[in-house]
MITIKE-389262 format. One record per residue: residue number from 1; x, y, z of N, C-alpha, C, O in turn. Coordinates in Angstrom, 2 decimals, m for minus. Layout:
REM MITIKE-389262
[r NUM; [X; Y; Z]; [X; Y; Z]; [X; Y; Z]; [X; Y; Z]]
...
END
This chain:
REM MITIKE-389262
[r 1; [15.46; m13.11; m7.52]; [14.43; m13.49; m8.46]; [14.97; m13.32; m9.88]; [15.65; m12.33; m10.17]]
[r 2; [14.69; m14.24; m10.73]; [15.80; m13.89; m11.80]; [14.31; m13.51; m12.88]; [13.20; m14.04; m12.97]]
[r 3; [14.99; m12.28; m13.61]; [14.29; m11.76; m14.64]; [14.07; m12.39; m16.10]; [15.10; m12.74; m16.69]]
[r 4; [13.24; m12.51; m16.54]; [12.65; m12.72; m17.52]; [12.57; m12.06; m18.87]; [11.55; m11.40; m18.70]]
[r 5; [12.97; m11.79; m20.12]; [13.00; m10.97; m21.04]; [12.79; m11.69; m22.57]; [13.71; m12.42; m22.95]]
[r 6; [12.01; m11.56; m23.16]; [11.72; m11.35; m24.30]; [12.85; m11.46; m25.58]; [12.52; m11.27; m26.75]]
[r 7; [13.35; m11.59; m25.41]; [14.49; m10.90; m26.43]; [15.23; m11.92; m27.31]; [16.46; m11.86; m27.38]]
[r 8; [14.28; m13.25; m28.25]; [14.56; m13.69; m28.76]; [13.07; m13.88; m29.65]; [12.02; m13.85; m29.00]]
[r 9; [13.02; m14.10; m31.39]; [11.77; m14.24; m31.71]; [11.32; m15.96; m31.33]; [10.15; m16.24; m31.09]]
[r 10; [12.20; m16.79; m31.34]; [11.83; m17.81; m30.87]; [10.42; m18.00; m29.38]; [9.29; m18.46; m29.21]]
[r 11; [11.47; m17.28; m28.65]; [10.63; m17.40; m27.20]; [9.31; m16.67; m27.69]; [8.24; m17.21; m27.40]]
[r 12; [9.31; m15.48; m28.42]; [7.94; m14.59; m28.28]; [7.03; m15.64; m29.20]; [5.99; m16.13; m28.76]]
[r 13; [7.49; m15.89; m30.37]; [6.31; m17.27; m31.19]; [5.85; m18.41; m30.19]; [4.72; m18.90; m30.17]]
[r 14; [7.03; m18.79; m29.27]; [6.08; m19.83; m28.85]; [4.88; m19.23; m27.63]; [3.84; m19.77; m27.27]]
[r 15; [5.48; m17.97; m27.21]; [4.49; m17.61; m26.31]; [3.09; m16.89; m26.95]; [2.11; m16.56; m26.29]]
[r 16; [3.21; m16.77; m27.94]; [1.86; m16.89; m28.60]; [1.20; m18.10; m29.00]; [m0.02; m18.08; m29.18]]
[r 17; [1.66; m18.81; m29.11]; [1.30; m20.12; m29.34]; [0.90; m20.29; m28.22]; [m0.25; m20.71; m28.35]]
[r 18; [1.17; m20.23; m27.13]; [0.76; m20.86; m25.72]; [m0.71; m19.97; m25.52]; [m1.84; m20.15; m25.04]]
[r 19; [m0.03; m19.02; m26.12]; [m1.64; m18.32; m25.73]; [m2.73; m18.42; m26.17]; [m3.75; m18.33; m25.49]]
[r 20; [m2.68; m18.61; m27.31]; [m3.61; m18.69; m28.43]; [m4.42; m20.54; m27.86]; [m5.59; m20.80; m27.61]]
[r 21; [m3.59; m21.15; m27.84]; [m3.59; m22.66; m26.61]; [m4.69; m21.82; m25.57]; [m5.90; m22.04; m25.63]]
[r 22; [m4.22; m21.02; m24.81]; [m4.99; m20.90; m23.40]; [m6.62; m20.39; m23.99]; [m7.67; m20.53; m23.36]]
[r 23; [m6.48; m19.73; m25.49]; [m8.09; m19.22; m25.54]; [m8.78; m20.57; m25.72]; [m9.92; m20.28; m25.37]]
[r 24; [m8.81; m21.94; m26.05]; [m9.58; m23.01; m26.40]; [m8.92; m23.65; m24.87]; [m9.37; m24.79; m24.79]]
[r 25; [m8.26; m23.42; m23.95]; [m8.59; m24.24; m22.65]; [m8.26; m23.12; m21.50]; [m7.12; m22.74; m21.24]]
[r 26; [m9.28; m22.74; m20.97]; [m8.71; m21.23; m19.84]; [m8.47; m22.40; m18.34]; [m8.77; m22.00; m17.22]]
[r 27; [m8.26; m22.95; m18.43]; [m7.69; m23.62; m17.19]; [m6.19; m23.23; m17.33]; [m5.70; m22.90; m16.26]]
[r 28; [m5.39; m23.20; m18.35]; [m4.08; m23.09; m18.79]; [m3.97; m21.63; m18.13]; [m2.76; m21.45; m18.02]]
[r 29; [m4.49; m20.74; m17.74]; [m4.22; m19.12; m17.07]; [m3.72; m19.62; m15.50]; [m2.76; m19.09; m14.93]]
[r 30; [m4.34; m20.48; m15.04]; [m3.96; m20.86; m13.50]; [m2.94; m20.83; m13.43]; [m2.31; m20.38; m12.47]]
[r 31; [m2.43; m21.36; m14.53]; [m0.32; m22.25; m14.55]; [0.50; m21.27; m15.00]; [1.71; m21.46; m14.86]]
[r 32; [0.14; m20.25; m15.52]; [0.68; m19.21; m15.93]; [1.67; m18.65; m14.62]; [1.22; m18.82; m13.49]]
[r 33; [2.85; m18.07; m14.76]; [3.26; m17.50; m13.78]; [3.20; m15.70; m13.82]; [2.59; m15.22; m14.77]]
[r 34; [3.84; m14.70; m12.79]; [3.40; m13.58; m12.98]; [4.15; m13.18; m14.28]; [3.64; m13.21; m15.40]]
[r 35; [5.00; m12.93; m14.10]; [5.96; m12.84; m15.29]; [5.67; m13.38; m16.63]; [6.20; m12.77; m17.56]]
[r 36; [4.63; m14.79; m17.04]; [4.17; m14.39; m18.64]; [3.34; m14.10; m18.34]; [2.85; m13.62; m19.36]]
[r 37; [2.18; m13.91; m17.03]; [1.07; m12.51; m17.27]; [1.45; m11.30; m17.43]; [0.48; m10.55; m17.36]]
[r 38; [2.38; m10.77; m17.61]; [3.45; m9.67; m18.09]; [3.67; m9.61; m19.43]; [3.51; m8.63; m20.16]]
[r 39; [4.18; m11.12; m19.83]; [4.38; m10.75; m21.46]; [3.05; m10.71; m22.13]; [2.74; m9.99; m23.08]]
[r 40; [2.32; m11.57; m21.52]; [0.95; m11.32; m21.75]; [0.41; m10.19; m22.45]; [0.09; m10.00; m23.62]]
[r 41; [0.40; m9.53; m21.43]; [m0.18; m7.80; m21.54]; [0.84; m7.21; m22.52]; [0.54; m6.08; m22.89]]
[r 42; [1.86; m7.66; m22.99]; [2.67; m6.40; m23.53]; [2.65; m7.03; m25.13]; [2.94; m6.38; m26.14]]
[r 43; [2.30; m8.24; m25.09]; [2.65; m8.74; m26.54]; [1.26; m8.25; m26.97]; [1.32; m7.59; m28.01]]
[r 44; [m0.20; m8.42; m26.37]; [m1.24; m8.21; m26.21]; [m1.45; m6.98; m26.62]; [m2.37; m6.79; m27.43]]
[r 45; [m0.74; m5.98; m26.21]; [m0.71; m4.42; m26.61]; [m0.16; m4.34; m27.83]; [m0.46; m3.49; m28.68]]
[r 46; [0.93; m5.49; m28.00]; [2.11; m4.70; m29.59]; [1.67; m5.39; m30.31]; [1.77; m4.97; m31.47]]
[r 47; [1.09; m6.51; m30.19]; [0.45; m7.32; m31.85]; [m0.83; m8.00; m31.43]; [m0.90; m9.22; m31.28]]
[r 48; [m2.01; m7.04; m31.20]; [m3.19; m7.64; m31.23]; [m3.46; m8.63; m32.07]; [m3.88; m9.72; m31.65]]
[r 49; [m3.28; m8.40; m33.24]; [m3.53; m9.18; m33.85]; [m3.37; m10.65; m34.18]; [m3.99; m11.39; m34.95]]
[r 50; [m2.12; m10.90; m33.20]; [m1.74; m12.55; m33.21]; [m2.14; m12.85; m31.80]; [m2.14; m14.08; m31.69]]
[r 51; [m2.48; m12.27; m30.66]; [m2.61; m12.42; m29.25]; [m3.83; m12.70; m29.54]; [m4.29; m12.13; m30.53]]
[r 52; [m4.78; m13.70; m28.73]; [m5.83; m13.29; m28.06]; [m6.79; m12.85; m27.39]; [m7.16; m13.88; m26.82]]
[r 53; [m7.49; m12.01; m27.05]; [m7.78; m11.70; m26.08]; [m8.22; m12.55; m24.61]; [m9.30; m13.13; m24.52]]
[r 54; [m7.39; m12.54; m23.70]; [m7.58; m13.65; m21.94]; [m8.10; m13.05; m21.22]; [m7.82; m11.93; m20.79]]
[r 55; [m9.17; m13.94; m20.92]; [m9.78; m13.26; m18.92]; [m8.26; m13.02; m17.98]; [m8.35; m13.50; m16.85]]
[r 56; [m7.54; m12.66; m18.15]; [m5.61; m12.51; m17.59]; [m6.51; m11.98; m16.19]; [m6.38; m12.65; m15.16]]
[r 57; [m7.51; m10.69; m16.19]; [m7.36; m9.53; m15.44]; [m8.19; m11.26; m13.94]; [m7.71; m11.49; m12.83]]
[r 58; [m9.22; m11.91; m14.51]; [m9.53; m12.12; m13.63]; [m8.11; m13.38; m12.69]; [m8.14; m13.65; m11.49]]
[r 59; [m7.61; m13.64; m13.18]; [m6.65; m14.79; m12.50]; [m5.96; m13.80; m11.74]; [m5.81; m14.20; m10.59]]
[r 60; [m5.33; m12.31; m11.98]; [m4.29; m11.96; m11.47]; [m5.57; m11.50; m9.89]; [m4.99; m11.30; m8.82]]
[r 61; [m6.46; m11.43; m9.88]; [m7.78; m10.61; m9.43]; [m7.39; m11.49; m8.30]; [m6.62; m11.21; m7.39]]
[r 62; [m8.15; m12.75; m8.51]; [m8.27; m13.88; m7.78]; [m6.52; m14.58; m6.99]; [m6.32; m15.30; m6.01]]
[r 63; [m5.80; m14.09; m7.74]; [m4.60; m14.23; m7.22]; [m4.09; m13.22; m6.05]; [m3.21; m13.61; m5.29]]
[r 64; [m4.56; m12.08; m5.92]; [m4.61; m10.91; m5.35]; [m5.22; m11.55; m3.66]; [m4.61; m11.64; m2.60]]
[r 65; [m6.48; m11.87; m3.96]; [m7.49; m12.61; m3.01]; [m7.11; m13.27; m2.07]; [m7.35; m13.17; m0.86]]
[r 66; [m6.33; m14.16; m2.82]; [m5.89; m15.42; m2.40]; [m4.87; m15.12; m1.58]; [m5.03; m15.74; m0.53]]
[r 67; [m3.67; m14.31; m1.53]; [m2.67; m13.55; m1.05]; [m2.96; m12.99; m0.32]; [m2.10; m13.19; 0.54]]
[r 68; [m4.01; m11.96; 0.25]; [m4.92; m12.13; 1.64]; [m5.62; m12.67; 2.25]; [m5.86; m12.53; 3.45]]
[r 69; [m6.10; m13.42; 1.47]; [m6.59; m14.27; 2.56]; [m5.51; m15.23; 3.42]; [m5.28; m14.95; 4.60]]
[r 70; [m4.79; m16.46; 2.72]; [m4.32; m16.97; 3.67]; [m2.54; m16.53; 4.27]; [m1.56; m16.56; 3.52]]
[r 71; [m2.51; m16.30; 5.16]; [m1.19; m15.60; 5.41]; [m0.22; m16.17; 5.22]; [m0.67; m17.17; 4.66]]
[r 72; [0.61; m16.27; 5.25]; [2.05; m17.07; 5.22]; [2.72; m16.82; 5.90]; [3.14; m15.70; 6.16]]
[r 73; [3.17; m18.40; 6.66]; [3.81; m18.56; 8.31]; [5.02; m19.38; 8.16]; [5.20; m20.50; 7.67]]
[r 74; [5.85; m18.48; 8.75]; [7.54; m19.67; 8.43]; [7.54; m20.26; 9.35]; [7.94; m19.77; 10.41]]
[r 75; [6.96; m21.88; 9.19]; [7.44; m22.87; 10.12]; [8.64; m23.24; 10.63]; [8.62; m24.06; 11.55]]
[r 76; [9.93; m22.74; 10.15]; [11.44; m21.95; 10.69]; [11.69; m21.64; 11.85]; [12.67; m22.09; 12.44]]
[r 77; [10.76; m20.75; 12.43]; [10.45; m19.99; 13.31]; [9.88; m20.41; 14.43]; [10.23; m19.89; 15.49]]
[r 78; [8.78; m21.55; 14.40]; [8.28; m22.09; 15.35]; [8.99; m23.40; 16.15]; [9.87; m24.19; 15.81]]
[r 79; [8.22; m23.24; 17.35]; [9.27; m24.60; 17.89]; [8.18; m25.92; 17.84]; [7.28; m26.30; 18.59]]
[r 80; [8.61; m26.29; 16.87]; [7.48; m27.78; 16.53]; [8.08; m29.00; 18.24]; [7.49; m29.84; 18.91]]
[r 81; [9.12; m28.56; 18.29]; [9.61; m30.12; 18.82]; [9.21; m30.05; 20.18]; [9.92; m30.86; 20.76]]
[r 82; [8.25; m29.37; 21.18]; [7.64; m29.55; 22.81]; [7.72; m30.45; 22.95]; [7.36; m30.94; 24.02]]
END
């Protein structure tokens, strides 16, 4: 899984920008992956003041849900061809 890091001001401006984007359309949280719900929370903590505040908690919630409920089956494994 390759890691993700912060560590340019370029990347962190536009990810406020994206965010500040997601408060006038919250459909944009769906597409989010886990990892900028991560930077999310941390840019969120270090500069309130340019972050918005996001319903984040409920997508990761509902993402949680969703991950029990339906299981995941490696069709790999099965013998399709009887």
């Amino acid at each position: 899984m390759k890691k993700y890091f912060l560590d340019s001001f370029p990347d962190i401006c536009i990810l406020i920008l994206v965010f500040n984007a997601a408060q006038h359309c919250p459909t944009m949280l769906q597409l989010f992956e886990e990892h900028t719900l991560k930077h999310y929370s941390y840019l969120r903590d270090t500069m309130p003041n340019l972050v918005p505040a996001l319903k984040v908690e409920i997508i990761q919630r509902n993402r949680m849900f969703a991950a029990l409920s339906y299981p995941v089956i490696d069709i790999s494994e099965m013998d399709i061809m009887r």
